[in-house]
C-alpha positions in Angstrom: 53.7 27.7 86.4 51.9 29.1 83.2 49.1 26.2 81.8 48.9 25.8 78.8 45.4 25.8 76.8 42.3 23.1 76.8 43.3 22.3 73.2 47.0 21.6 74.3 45.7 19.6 77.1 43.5 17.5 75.1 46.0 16.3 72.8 48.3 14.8 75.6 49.5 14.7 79.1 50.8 17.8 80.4 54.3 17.9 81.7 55.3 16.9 84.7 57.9 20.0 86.5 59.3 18.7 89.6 59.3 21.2 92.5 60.2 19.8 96.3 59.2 22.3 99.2 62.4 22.0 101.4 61.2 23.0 105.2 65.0 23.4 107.5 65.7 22.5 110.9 68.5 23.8 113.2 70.6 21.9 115.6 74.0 21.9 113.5 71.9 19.7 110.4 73.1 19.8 106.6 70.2 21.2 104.2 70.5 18.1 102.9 71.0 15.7 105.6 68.8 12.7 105.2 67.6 12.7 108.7 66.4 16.1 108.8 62.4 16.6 107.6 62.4 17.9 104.1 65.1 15.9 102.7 65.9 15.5 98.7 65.8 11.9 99.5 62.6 11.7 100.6 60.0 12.7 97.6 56.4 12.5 96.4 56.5 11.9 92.9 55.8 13.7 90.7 56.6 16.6 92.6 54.3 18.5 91.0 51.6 17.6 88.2 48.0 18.2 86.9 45.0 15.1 87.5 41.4 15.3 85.8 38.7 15.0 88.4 37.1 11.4 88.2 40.1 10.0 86.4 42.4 7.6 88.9 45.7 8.7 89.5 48.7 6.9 90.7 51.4 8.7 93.0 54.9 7.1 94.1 56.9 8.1 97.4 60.9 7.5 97.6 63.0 7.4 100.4 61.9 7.7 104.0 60.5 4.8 106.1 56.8 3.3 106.5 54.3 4.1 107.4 53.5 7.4 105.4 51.0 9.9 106.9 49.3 12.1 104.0 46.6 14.8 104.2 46.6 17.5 101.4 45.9 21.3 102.0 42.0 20.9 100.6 40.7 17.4 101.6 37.6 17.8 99.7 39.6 18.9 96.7 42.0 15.9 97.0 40.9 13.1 99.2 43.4 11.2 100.1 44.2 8.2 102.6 45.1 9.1 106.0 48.2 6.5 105.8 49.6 3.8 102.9 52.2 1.1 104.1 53.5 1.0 100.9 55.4 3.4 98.0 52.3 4.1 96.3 48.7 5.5 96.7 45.9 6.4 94.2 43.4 9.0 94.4 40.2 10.2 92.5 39.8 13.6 92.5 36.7 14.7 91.9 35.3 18.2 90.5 36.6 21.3 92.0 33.7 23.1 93.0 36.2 26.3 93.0 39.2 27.1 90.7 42.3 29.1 91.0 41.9 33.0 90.6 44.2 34.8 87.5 44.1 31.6 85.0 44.2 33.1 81.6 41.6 32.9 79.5 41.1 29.3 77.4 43.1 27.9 80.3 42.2 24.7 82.4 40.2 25.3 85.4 42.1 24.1 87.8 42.5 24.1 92.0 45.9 24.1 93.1 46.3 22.0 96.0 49.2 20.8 98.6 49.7 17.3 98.9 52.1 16.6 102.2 53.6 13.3 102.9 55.3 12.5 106.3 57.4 9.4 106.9 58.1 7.4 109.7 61.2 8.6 110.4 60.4 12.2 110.7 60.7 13.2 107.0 58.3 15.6 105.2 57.6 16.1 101.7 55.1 18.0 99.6 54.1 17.2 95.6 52.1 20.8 94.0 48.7 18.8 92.6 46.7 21.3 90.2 43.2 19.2 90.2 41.5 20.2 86.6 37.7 20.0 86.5 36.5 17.4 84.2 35.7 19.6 81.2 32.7 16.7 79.9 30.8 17.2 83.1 27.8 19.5 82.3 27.5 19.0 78.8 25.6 16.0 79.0 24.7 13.9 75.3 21.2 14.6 73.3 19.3 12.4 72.3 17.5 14.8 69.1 15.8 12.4 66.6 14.6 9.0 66.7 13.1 6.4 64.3 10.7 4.4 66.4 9.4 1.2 64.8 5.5 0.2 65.3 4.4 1.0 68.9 8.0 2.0 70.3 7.7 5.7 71.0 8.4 7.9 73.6 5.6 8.4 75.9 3.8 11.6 75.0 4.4 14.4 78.0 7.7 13.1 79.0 11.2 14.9 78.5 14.5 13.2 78.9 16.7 10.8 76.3 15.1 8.1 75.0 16.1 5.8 72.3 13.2 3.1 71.1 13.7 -0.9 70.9 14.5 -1.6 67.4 15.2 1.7 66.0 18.0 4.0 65.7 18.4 7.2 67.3 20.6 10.3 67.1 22.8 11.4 70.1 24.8 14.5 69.5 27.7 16.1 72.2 29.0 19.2 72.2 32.6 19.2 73.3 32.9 23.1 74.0 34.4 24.6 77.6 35.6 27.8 77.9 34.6 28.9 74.6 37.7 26.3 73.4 36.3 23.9 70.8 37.8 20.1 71.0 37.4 19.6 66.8 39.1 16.9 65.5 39.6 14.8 68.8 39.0 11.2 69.1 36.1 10.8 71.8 35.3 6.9 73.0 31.8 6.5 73.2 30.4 3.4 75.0 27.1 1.7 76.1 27.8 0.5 79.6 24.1 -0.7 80.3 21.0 -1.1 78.1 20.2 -3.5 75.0 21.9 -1.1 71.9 25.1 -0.8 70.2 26.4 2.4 68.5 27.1 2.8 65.1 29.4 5.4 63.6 27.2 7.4 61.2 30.5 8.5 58.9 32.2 4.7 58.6 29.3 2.2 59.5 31.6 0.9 62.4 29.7 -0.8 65.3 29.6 -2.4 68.7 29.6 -1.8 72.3 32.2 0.6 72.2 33.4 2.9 69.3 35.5 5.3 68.6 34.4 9.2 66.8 36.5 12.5 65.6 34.6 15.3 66.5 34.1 17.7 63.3 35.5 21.2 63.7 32.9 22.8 65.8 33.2 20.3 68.5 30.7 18.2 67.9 30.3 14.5 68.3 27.1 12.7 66.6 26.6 8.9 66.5 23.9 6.7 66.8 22.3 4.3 69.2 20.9 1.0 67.5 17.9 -0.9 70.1 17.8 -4.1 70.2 14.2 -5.2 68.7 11.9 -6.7 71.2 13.1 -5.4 74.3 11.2 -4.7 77.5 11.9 -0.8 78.7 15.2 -0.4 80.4 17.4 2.3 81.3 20.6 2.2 79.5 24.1 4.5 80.1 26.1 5.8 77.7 29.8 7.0 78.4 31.6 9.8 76.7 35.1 9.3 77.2 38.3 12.4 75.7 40.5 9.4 74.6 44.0 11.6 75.4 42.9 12.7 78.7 40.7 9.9 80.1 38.1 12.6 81.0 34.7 11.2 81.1 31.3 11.6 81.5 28.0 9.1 82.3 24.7 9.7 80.3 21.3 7.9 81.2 18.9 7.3 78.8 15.7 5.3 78.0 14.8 2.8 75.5 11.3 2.5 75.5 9.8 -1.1 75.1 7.3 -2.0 72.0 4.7 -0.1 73.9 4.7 3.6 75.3 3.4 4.0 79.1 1.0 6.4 80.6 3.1 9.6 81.5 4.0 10.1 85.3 4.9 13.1 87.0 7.7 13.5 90.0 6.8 16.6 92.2 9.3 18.1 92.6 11.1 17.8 89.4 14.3 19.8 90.5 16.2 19.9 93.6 19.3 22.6 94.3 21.8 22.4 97.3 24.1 24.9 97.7 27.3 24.7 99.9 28.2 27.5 102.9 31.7 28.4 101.6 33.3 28.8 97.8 35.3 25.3 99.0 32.2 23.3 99.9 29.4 21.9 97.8 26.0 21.9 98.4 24.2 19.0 100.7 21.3 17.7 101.9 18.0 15.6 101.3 14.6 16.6 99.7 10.9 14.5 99.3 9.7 13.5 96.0 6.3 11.9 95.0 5.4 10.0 91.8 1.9 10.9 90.6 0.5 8.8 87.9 1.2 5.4 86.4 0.5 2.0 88.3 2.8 1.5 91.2 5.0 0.0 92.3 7.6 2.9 91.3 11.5 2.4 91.0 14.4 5.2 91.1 17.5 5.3 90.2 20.2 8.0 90.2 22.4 8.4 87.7 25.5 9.1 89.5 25.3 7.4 93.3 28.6 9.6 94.2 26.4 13.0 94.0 23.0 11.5 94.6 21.2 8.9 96.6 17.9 8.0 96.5 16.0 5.6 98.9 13.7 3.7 99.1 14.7 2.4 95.8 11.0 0.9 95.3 7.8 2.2 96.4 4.0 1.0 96.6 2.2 3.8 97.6 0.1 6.2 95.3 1.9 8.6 95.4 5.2 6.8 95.8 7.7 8.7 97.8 11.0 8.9 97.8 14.2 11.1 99.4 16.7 11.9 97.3 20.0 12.6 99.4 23.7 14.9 98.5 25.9 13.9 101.3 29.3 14.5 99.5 30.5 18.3 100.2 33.2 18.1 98.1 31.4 16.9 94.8 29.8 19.6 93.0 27.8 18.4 90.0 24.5 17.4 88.6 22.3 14.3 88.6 19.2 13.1 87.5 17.2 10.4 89.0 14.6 8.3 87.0 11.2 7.1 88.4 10.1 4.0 86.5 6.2 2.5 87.3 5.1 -1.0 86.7 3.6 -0.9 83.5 7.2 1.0 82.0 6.3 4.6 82.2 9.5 7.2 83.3 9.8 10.5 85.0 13.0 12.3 86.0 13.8 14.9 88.8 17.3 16.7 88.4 19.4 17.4 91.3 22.2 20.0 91.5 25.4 20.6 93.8 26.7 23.6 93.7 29.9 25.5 96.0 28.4 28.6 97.9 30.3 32.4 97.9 31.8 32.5 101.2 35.2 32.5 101.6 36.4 29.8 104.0 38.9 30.2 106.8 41.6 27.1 106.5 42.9 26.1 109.7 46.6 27.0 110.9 49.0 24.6 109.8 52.7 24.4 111.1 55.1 22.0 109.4 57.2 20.4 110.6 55.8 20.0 114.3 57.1 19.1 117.0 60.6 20.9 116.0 63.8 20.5 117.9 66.5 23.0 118.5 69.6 23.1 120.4 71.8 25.6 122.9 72.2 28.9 121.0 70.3 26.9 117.6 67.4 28.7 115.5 65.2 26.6 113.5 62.5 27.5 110.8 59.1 25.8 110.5 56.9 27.1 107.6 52.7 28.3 108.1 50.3 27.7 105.6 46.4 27.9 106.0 44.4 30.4 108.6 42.4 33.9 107.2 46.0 35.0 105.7 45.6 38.7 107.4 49.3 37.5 108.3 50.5 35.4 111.4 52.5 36.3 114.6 53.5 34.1 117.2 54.6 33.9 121.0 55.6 32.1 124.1 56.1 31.4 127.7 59.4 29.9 127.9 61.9 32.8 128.7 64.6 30.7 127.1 62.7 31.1 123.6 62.7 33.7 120.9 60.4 33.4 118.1 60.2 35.3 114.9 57.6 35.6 111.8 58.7 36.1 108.5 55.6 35.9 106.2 54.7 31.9 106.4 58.3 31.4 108.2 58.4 31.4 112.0 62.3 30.9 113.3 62.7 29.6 116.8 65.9 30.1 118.9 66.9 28.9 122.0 69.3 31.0 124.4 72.7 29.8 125.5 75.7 29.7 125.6 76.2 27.0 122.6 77.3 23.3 124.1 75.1 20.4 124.5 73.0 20.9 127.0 71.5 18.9 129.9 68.0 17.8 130.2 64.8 17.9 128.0 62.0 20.3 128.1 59.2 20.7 125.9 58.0 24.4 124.9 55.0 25.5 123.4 55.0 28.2 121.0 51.6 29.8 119.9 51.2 31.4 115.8 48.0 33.1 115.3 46.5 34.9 112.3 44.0 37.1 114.6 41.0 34.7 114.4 42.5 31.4 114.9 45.6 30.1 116.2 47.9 26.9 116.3 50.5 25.1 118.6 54.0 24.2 118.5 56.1 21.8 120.4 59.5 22.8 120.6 62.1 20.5 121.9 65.0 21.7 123.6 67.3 21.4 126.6 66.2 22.0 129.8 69.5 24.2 130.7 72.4 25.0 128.5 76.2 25.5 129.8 
C-alpha cells in the first residue's frame, strides 16, 4: 500500500483497506469453512489501518469465540494485551524507534507491524497495523520573549522555558517533519498545569484551552498570560494536531515575584542507547544538585520515558537517579530540579534505538496443525534471520515441504479415516534458530 503524504495525513484520517491473511488447513476443509483457522468470519477490524504513537486506539474482533489471545509481530512497537474477554481492545502505541525501509520521501514514518488474534475455538486472524511516529515529538515549544513585571524574571544562568507571574510570554512551535510544512492547520494548545491561560495573539481569544492556524511556514505562536502573584511552579503546556490527535507535552516555568539563586545539576545530559535498531535505549544514571538551599525536588517531564527518584532530597549536593526502563519508547525528557527558595535546573535525558539488526524469533501459525490419511496442510512462517527456512522430521509417516514462509505437511496413506492419534513434531529452522510444530494425525491409516 502506497501512503500518502504528512500534509494529506494531517488533514484527516487515512483510509482504512481491509486485507485478511487467510492461513489453510487440510483434512477435507472448505477455504472458507468457519471452523477451520483463518476463517472470513473471524476478523480483526480494521483489517488493516495506520495509528499515531501516543494516541489511543480502539480495535474490534468478529466472529470466533472468547477468550481472544493477541500478540503482534513487534511487541515493543505495538503492545498489546496478552488476552480480552470481550470484542474489543485498545492500545497506545508509542514512538517507533525504527521505520519501514523504501517510504517515499514526505511520507509518514511508519513501522509496519502484524497484529494476530486467535480465538477460542481455534480461529486465527491478522489486522496489517502501520504504527506512525508522532510527528510533534522532538519539536518541543519556545519560550523566546517575555515581559516580566517588577521582580519576576528568569533567574540569571539558567536555560529552559520560563514564563513570569503576571506577565505575558511568547511561545512559538514549529510544525515541520520531513521537510513537510503543516501551514494552515488548526493546532489545540492547552495548559494542563500551572497558573496562566493562553491568548491568541491574532483574535484576542483566551482560556485554558485555545485553538491556533499555523501561518504558512508552519509555525504556531501564542502567548502564555501568568497569573500575578503566584509562587514559582512548573506548568505544562500541550500541543495537540487537532485532525490527527497527535500530541506533544511541554514543561515550563513561571517564575514567582522573586528570581532564585541559579543551581546547577551535574550531569545535565543523560543518553541511552538500545542494542538493536528495534530496541530503545535503557538504563539509570546519578545526578547532583549543586547550589541553592535544599531541600531539592525533581520531576520528569514524561514518567513513561523517565523516572526519577528520590523525588526530594536534603543533602548538599542532593542526589538523585534518573531511570529509562521502557525499551520500546524512544524519545526525550527533561527532568527539573526545584530548591527551596524556587530556584530551577534541568538535566535532559535521551532514548534512542541502537544499529543492530535484531533476529525475531520463528513463528509458525497456526500450531498445533492437524492433517488426515493421504491430507497436506499449509502453516505459514514469519520471523527468524530471514536467510530462508527449511524444515524436518522423525516421523516416517511425514513429508514436509518449504515454500518461502509456507511449509506443507502431508501424511502418508492410503486415504480413509484412520485409527488412533499420534502427535508429530516437525522442526523449521532459518540456520540460527529454530521452531516446533505439533502435527496431529492418525496413528495408522487403512
Amino acid at each position: 500500500m502506497k501512503l500518502p503524504s504528512l500534509n494529506s495525513l494531517a488533514g484527516g484520517v487515512l483510509a482504512l483497506t481491509s486485507a485478511l491473511l487467510l492461513t489453510s488447513c487440510g483434512g477435507g476443509g472448505a477455504a472458507g469453512n468457519p471452523s477451520q483457522p483463518g476463517s472470513p468470519d473471524f476478523q480483526v477490524l480494521p483489517t488493516e489501518t495506520t495509528v499515531y504513537a501516543g494516541v489511543p486506539f480502539t480495535f474490534t474482533i468478529v466472529g470466533g469465540t472468547t477468550p481472544f489471545m493477541l500478540s503482534a509481530s513487534e511487541p515493543n512497537v505495538l503492545p498489546v494485551p496478552n488476552s480480552v474477554d470481550g470484542r474489543s481492545f485498545t492500545v497506545i502505541a508509542p514512538n517507533p524507534g525504527v521505520i519501514d525501509p523504501g517510504l517515499t520521501p514526505g511520507a509518514l514514518p511508519i513501522r509496519t507491524v502484524n497484529l494476530v488474534a486467535r480465538s477460542g475455538n481455534g480461529l486465527s486472524a491478522t489486522s496489517t497495523v502501520h504504527v506512525g511516529q508522532n510527528f510533534l515529538t522532538g519539536y518541543g515549544a519556545s519560550f523566546t520573549e517575555s515581559a516580566c513585571p517588577g521582580a519576576a524574571q528568569q533567574p540569571t544562568g539558567t536555560t529552559g522555558n520560563f514564563a513570569c507571574s503576571g506577565g505575558d510570554t511568547a511561545v512559538r512551535f514549529l510544525a515541520v517533519t520531513n521537510g513537510t510544512l503543516h501551514g494552515d492547520e488548526l493546532f489545540n494548545l492547552t495548559i494542563l498545569r500551572g497558573a496562566a491561560i493562553l491568548v491568541d495573539p491574532a483574535t484576542g481569544a483566551n482560556g485554558d484551552t485555545i485553538s491556533v492556524r499555523s501561518d504558512h511556514t508552519g509555525a504556531v505562536t501564542a502567548i502564555i498570560r501568568a497569573t500575578a502573584n503566584q509562587p514559582t511552579q512548573l506548568g505544562v503546556l500541550r500541543i495537540q494536531e487537532a485532525s490527527t490527535g497527535v500530541y506533544m507535552d511541554t514543561v515550563f516555568v513561571i517564575v514567582g515575584g522573586g528570581a532564585a539563586a541559579a543551581i546547577e545539576a551535574v550531569p545535565s545530559s543523560f543518553t541511552f542507547t538500545g542494542a538493536t535498531t528495534a530496541d530503545c535505549g535503557t538504563g539509570s544514571g546519578t545526578v547532583q544538585v549543586f547550589g541553592g538551599v535544599p531541600p531539592y525536588t525533581a520531576t520528569s517531564s514524561n514518567n513513561s520515558l523517565v523516572n526519577v527518584s528520590p523525588s526530594t532530597s536534603n543533602s548538599q549536593p542532593g542526589v538523585f537517579t534518573v531511570s529509562a526502563g521502557n525499551a520500546g519508547l524512544c524519545g526525550d525528557a527533561t527532568v527539573v530540579f526545584t530548591d527551596s527558595v524556587g530556584a530551577h535546573t534541568t538535566a535532559t535525558v535521551s532514548t534512542k534505538a541502537g544499529s543492530a539488526t535484531p533476529v525475531l524469533p520463528i513463528q509458525i501459525v497456526p500450531n498445533p496443525v492437524t492433517v488426515g490419511c493421504a491430507v497436506t496442510s499449509s502453516v505459514s512462517i514469519a520471523g527468524g534471520s530471514g536467510s530462508g527456512f527449511s524444515a524436518s522430521t522423525t516421523d516416517p509417516n511425514l513429508t514436509v515441504t518449504v515454500s518461502g514462509s509456507s511449509l506443507s505437511v502431508t501424511r502418508a496413506g492410503p486415504a480413509g479415516p484412520g485409527t488412533g492419534s499420534t502427535a508429530s513434531t516437525v522442526t523449521v529452522t532459518d540456520g540460527t534458530s529454530f521452531a516446533t510444530l505439533t502435527v496431529n494425525n492418525p496413528a495408522t491409516c487403512p
